[in-house]
C-alpha positions in Angstrom: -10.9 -0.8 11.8 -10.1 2.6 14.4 -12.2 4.1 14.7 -11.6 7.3 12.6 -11.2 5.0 9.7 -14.5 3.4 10.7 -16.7 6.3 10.8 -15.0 7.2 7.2 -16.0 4.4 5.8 -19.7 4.2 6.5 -20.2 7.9 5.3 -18.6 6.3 2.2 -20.8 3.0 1.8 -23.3 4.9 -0.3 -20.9 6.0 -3.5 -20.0 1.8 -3.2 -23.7 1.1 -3.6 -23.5 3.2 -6.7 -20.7 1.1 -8.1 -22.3 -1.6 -7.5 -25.1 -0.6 -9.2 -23.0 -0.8 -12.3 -23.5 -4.1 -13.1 -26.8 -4.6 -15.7 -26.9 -1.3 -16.5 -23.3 -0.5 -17.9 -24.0 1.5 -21.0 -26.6 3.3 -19.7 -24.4 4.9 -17.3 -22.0 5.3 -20.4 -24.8 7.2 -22.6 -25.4 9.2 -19.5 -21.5 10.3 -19.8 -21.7 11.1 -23.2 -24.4 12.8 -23.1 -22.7 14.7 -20.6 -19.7 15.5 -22.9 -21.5 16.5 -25.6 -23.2 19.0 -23.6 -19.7 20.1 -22.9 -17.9 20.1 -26.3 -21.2 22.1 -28.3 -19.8 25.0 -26.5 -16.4 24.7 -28.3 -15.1 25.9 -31.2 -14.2 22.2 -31.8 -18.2 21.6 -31.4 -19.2 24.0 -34.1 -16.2 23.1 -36.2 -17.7 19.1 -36.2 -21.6 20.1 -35.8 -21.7 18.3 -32.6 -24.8 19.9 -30.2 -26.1 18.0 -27.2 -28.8 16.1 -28.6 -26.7 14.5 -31.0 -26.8 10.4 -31.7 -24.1 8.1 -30.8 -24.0 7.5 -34.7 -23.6 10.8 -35.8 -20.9 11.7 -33.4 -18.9 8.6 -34.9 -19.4 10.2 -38.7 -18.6 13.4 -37.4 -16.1 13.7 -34.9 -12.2 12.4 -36.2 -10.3 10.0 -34.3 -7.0 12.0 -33.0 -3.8 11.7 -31.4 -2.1 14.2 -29.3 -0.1 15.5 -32.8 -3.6 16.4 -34.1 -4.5 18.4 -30.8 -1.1 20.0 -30.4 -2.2 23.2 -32.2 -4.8 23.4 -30.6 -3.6 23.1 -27.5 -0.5 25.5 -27.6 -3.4 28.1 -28.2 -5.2 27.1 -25.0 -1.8 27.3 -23.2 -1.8 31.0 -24.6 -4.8 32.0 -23.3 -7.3 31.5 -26.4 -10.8 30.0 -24.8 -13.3 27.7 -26.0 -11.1 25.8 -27.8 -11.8 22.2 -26.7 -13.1 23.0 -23.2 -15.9 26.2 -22.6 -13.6 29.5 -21.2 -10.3 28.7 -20.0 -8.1 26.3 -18.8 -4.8 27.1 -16.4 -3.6 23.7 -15.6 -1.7 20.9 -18.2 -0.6 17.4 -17.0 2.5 17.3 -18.8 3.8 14.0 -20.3 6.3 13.1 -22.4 4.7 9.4 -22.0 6.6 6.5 -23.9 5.7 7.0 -27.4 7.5 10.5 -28.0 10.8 12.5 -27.0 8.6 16.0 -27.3 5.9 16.8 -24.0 2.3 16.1 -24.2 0.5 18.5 -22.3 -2.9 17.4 -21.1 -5.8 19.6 -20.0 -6.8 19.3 -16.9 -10.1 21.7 -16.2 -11.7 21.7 -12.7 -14.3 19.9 -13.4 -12.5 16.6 -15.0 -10.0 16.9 -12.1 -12.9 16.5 -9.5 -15.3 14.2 -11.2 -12.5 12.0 -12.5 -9.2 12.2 -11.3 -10.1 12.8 -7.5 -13.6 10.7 -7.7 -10.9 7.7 -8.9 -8.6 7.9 -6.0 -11.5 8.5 -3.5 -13.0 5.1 -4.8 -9.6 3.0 -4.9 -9.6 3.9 -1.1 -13.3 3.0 -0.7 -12.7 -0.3 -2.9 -9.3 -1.1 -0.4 -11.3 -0.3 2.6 -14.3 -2.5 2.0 -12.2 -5.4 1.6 -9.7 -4.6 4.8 -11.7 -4.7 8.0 -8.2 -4.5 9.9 -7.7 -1.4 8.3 -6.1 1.9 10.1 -5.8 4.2 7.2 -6.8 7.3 9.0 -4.8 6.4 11.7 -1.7 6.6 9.9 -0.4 8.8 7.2 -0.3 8.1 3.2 3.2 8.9 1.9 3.0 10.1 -1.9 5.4 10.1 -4.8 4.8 12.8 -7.7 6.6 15.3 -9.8 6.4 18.5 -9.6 5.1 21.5 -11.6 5.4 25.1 -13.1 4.6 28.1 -14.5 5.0 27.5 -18.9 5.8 30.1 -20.6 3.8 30.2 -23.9 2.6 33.8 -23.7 0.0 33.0 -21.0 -0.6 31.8 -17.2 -0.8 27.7 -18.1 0.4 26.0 -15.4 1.7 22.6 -16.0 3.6 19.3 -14.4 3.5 16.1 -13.9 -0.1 15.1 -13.0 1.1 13.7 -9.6 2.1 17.1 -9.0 -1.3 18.9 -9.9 -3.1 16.5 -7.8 -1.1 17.3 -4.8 -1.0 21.3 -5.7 -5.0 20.8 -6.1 -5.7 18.1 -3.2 -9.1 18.5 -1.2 -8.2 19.1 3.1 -8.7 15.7 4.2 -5.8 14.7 1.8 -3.2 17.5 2.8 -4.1 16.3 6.5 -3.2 12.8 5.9 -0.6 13.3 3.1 3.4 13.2 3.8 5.9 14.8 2.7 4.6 18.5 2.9 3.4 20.1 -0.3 6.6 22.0 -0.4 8.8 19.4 -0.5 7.0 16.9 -2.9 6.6 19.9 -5.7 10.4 20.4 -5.2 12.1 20.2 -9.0 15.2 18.8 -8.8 14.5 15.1 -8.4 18.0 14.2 -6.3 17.5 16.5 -3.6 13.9 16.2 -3.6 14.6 12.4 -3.5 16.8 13.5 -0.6 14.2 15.7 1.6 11.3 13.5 1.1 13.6 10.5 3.0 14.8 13.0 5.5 11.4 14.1 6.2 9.4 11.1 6.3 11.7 8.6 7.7 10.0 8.7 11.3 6.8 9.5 10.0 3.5 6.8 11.1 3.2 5.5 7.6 0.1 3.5 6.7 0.2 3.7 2.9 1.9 4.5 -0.3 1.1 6.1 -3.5 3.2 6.2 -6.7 5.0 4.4 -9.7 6.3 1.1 -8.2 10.1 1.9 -10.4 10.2 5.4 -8.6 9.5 4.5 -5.2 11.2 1.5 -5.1 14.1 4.5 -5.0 13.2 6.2 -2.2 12.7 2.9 -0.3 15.7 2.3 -0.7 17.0 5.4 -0.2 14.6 5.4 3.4 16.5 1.9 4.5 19.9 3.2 3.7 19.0 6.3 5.6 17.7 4.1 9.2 20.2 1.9 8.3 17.3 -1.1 8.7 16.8 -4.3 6.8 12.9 -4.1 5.3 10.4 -1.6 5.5 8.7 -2.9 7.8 11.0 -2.0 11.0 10.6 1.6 9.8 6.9 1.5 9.4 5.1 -1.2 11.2 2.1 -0.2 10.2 2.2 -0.1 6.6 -0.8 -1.8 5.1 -1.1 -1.0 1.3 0.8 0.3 -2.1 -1.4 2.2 -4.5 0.3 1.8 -7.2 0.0 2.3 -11.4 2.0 3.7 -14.9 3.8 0.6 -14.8 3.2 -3.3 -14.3 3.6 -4.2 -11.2 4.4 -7.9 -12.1 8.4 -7.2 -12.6 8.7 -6.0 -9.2 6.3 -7.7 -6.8 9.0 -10.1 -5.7 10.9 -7.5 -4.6 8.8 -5.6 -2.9 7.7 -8.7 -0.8 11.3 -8.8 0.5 11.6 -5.3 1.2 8.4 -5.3 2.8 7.9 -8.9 4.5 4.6 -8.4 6.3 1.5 -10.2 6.0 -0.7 -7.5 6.3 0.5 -5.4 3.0 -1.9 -5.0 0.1 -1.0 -3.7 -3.5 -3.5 -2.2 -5.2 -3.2 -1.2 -8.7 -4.9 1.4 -10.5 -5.2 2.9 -14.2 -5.0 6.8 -13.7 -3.3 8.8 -16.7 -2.8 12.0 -17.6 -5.6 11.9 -19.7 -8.2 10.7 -17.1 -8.8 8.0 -14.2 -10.2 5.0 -15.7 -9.9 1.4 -13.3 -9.4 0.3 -9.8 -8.1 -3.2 -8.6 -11.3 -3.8 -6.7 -10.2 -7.4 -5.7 -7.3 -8.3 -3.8 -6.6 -11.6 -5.6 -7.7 -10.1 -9.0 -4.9 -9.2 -11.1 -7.2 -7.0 -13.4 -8.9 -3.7 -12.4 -12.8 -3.0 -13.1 -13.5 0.0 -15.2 -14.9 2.7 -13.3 -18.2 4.0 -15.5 -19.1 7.1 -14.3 -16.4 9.5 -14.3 -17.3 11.7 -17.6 -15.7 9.6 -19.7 -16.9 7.3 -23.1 -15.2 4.7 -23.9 -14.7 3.2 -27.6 -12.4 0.3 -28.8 -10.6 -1.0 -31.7 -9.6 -4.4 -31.8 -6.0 -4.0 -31.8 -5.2 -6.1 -34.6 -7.3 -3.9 -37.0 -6.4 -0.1 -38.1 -8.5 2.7 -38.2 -8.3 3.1 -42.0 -9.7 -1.1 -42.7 -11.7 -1.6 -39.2 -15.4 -0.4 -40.5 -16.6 1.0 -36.9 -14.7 1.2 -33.5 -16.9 -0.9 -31.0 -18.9 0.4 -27.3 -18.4 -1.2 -24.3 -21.5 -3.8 -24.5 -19.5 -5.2 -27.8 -16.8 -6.3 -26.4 -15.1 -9.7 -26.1 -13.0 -11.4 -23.0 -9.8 -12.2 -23.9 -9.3 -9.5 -27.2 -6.8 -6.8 -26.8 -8.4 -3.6 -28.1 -6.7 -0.3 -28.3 -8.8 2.7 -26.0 -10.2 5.3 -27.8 -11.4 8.0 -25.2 -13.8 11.1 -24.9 -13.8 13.6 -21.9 -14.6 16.2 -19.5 -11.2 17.2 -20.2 -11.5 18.3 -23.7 -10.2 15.5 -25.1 -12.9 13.6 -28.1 -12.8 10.0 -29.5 -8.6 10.4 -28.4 -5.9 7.6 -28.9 -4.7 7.2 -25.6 -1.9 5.1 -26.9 -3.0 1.9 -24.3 -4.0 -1.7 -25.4 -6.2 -3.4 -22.5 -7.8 -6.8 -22.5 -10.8 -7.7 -21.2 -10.6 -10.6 -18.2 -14.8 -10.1 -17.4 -17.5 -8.4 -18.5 -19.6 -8.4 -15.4 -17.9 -6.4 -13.9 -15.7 -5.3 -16.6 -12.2 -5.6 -15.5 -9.4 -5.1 -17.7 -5.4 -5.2 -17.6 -3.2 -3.2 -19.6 -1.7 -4.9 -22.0 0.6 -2.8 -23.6 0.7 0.2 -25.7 -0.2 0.8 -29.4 3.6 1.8 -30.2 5.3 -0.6 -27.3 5.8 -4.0 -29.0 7.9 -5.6 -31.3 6.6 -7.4 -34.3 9.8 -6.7 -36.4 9.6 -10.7 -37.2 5.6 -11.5 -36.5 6.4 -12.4 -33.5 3.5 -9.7 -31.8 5.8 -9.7 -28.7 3.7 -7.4 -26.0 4.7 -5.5 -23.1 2.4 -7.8 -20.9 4.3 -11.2 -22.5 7.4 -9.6 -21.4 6.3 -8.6 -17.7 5.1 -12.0 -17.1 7.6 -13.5 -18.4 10.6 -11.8 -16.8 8.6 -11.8 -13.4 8.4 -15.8 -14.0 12.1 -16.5 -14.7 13.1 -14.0 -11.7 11.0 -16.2 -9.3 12.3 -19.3 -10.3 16.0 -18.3 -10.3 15.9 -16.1 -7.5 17.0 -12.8 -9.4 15.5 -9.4 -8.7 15.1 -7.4 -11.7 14.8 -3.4 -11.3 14.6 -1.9 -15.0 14.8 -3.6 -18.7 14.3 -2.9 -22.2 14.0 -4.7 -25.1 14.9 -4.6 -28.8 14.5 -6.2 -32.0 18.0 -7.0 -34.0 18.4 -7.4 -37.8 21.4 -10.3 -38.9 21.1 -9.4 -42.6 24.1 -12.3 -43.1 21.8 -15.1 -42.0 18.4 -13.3 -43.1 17.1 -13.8 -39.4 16.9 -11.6 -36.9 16.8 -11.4 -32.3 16.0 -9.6 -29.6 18.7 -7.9 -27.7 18.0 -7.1 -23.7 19.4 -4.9 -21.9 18.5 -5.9 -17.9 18.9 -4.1 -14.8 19.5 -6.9 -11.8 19.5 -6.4 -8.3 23.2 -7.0 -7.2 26.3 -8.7 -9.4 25.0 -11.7 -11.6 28.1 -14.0 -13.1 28.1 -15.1 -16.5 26.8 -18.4 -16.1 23.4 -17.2 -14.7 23.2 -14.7 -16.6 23.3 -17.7 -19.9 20.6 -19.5 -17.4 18.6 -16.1 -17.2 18.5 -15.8 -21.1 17.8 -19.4 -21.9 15.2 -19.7 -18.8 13.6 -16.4 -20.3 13.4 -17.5 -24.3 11.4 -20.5 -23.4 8.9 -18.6 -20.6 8.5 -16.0 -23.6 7.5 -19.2 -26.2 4.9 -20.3 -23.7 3.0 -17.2 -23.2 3.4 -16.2 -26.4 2.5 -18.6 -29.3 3.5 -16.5 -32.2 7.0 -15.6 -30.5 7.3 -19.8 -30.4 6.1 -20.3 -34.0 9.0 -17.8 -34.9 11.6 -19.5 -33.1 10.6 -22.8 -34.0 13.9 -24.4 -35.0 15.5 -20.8 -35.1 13.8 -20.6 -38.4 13.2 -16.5 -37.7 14.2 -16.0 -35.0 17.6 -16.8 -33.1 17.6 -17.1 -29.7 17.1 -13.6 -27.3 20.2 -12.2 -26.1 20.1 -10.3 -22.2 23.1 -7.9 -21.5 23.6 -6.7 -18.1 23.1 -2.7 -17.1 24.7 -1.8 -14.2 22.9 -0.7 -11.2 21.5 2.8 -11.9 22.1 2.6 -15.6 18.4 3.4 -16.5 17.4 6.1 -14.1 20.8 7.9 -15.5 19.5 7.4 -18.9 16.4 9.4 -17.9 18.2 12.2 -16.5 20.2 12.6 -19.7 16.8 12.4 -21.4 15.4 15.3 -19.1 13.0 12.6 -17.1 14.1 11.8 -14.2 11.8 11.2 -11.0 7.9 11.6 -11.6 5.7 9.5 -12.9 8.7 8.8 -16.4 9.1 5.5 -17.1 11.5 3.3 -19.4 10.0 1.9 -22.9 10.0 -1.5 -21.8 9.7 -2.8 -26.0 10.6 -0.8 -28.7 10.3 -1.8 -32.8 12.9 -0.4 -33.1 16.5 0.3 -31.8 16.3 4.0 -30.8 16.0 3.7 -27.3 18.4 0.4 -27.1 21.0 2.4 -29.0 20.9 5.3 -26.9 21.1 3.6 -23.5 24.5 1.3 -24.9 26.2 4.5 -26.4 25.3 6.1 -23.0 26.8 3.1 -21.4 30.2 2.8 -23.7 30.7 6.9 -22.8 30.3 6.1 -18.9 33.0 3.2 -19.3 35.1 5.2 -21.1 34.8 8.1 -18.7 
């Protein structure tokens, strides 16, 4: 390490003891959080409404307190964003992560008090840094500078002062010194609205910048990297910034793209390091580089409850706490917070790969899957698998989306693809793509192969090719372009697929 990066890191060594000191003592720093919320929520109106005071049980906050979705909190919420207080937080809260997410067309928008944005928001990137740090003895972090990817954000109007963007964008707006003196682009420029010419600065800006590191959705800077290259006119990211060492990264898998990051960036020395940090809270760092899972972070004012995800709320008779559950399940999150936010759906399913430490991956998300045929098809099958068949082929895949189709002549049904490659693929690969990608999906997922077993229910998939760009003008038709948006990689049904052929068919037609 420099120095400067050095002398950073031992002041930090102490918070690393305290994750450490997770292990054999997991719920107790999870009671210690809930306790902590409660505290919090008593001095709500939401408290009194549900009786819930400070010294409450575990057990009684679980008869008491509803499980919700963002739809149940939306009143609520719009009131807040009005100016109403003690709500769901004590006084008042300005600033709202908003986030139309990938489960509806209408915003979400988040509350994010000062105190949940220090203690968990901030307190997770600080320890993904701490996490890289201890594990890169080469590192010059603080030598360099950190180049950042967000949205952007502004005044709502809904009759009050809220404030509100893309949680990127609040993060920058409220970033501690030691950030804004090691961040690039400049505040100005990364808050921009207008994601094109934002897109356009931030290259302009940064291109002879000493880079060290990156933050952001891999979809949405693998943009402006290209964007950068096209600018220098050089080959690989790595003639522009030597010194570029490691990619936090998060909202989507990574696995789709890794292979072409590795080519843009052909350097031995470059680390990716994923991390699980919503709008509704940080909740995981990648804290091993050949881990592909990230350990959930304890002690950042949030409880965690799951459901396994093959149960509903209505027939399952208790949702389950952290020392309950099982390697290998998927459960769906069920959250409570220092952001106002109590025994909430997040919307993600994670599986657990070790319970000491606990380290989870995302596996999906409650309403991103198709099952039309049993098949339980998840977001996470189809990552792998498309990141499988790319490597073998030797394809690059940017963007894709996928479908189920109903044949109500032959009573069977398929799924339709819609992938966005990396330069021109002919007709015959493209036949090699599908095939190669039916039988990667069969192995990973045995209730996809027990469906297509002799095309009994399932026909073989079908992949159509999207031009280049075709998804990123999808989300600016949608209203969601740049940020931290990103494309429903599954969908039950054929909304989205419908909606990104029409747009297709209209751009051929002119």
């Amino acid at each position: 390490m420099d120095i400067k990066t050095r002398l950073v890191y031992l002041a930090m060594r102490p918070r690393l003891k305290s994750i450490d000191k997770y292990q054999g003592r997991e719920m107790d720093v999870q009671l210690k959080q809930f306790r902590r919320i409660l505290s919090l929520v008593e001095q709500t109106e939401y408290g009194q409404e549900y009786q819930l005071k400070a010294d409450l049980s575990y057990q009684n906050y679980c008869r008491r307190t509803p499980i919700v979705d963002y739809e149940d909190l939306r009143p609520r919420i719009e009131a807040m964003m009005q100016g109403k207080c003690n709500v769901l937080l004590p006084g008042r809260c300005d600033w709202y992560a908003q986030s139309s997410g990938t489960t509806s067309s209408r915003s979400k928008f988040i509350p994010v008090p000062q105190t949940h944005l220090r203690d968990c928001h901030f307190r997770g990137a600080s320890d993904a840094l701490w996490l890289y740090l201890r594990n890169r003895p080469d590192s010059h972090f603080f030598d360099t500078k950190g180049l950042v990817l967000g949205g952007a954000f502004r005044a709502v109007s809904k009759g009050g002062a809220a404030k509100c963007g893309d949680l990127s964008s609040i993060l920058v707006e409220k970033m501690p010194t030691l950030g804004n003196l090691l961040r690039v682009p400049a505040k100005k420029t990364l808050l921009m609205d207008e994601w094109e010419s934002k897109l356009a600065a931030i290259v302009k800006e940064v291109a002879d910048k000493k880079v060290g590191s990156l933050s952001g959705v891999p979809s949405w800077m693998l943009v402006m990297i290209k964007s950068l290259l096209q600018y220098k006119g050089a080959a690989n990211l790595s003639e522009v910034w030597p010194e570029l060492e490691v990619f936090f990264h998060g909202g989507v898998s990574f696995e789709p793209y890794r292979e072409l990051y590795r080519q843009l960036i052909p350097s031995d020395k470059m680390q990716y390091v994923e991390t699980y940090n919503a709008s509704e809270g940080f909740f995981a760092i990648q804290d091993e580089p050949e881990e592909r899972a990230m350990q959930l972070m304890l002690d950042y004012g949030v409880f965690y409850e799951f459901l396994p995800f093959d149960e509903t709320f209505a027939s399952y008779p208790r949702l389950l706490t952290l020392g309950e559950v099982q390697v290998g399940k998927p459960y769906s999150m069920i959250i409570s917070t220092l952001g106002g936010l109590y025994r909430y759906k997040i919307g993600d399913v994670v599986t657990f790969q070790s319970l000491s430490p606990y380290r989870i991956k995302i596996t999906g998300r409650t309403k991103h899957y198709i099952n039309a045929f049993g098949e339980e098809l998840m977001v996470d099958n189809a990552d792998k698998a498309i990141s499988e068949v790319s490597l073998k082929m030797g394809l690059q895949v940017i963007e894709y989306t996928a479908a189920p189709l109903l044949m109500e002549e032959k009573g069977k049904g398929r799924h339709d693809w819609l992938v966005e490659f990396e330069g021109k693929v002919d007709e015959t690969t493209l036949s090699i793509f599908a095939e190669e990608l039916d039988q990667a999906l069969r192995r990973i997922n045995s209730d996809y192969d027990a469906k297509r077993y002799k095309d009994m229910t399932l026909l073989p998939l079908h992949v159509a090719v999207a031009p280049q760009g075709s998804f990123h003008q999808w989300l600016s038709r949608q209203g969601k372009l740049g940020g931290q948006h990103k494309i429903p990689r599954l969908c039950n049904d054929r909304k989205h697929m419908d909606s990104l052929i029409q747009m297709l068919r209209d751009v051929e037609k002119g």
